[in-house]
VOGU-3710 file (C-alpha; in Angstrom, 3 decimals, decimal comma):
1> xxxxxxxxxx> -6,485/6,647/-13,741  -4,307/3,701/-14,471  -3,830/0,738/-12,308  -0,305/1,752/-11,258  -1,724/5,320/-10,279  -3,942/3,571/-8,494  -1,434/1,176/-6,592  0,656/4,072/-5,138  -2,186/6,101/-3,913  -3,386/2,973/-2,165
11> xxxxxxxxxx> 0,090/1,906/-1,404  0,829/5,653/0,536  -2,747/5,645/1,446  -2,011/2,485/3,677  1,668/3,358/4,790  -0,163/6,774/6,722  -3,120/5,309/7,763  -0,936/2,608/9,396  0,831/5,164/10,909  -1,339/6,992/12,406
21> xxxxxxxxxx> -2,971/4,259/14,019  0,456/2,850/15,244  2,768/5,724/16,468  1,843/6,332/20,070  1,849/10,051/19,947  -0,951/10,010/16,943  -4,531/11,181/18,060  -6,097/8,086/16,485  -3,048/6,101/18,114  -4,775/2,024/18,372
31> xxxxxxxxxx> -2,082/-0,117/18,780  1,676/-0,059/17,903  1,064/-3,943/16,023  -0,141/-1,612/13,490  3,089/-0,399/12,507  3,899/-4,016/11,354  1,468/-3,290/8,098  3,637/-0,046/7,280  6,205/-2,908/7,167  3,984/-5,354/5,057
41> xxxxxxxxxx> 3,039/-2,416/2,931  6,970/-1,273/2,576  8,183/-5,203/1,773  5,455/-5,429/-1,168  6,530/-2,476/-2,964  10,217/-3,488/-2,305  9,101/-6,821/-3,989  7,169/-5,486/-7,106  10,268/-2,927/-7,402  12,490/-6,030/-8,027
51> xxxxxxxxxx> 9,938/-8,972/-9,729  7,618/-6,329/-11,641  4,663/-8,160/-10,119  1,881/-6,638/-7,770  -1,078/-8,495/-6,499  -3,496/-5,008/-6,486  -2,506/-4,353/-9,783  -3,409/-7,889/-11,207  -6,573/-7,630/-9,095  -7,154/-3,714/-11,121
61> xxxxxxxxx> -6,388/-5,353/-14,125  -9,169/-7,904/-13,845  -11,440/-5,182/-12,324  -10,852/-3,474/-15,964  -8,842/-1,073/-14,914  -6,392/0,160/-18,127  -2,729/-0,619/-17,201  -0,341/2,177/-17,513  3,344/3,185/-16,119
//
């Protein structure tokens, strides 16, 4: 897998699991404060969309993983 593969999984990975822990009619429902990392999560990808930089994929990157669109 490339590091950009591996951003989006993580990246949708996060945006559910935030959800279900922050919409109040989920089973695993914790606390709505959760939604604010969908947000987090949603304002990072809006940023790499526009600067072409993303912090997990530099972190990959030095973790070896190859780089790839």
């Amino acid at each position: 897998m490339t590091s950009w593969q591996i951003v989006r999984i993580a990246a949708g990975f996060f945006i559910l699991l935030s959800l279900a822990l922050g919409v109040p009619g989920s089973p695993v429902f914790v606390s709505q404060w959760w939604l604010a990392f969908t947000v987090f999560v949603g304002l990072n990808l809006l940023q790499s969309g526009f600067t072409r930089w993303c912090l997990l994929e530099t972190l990959l990157r030095r973790l070896g993983v190859r780089p790839g669109c």
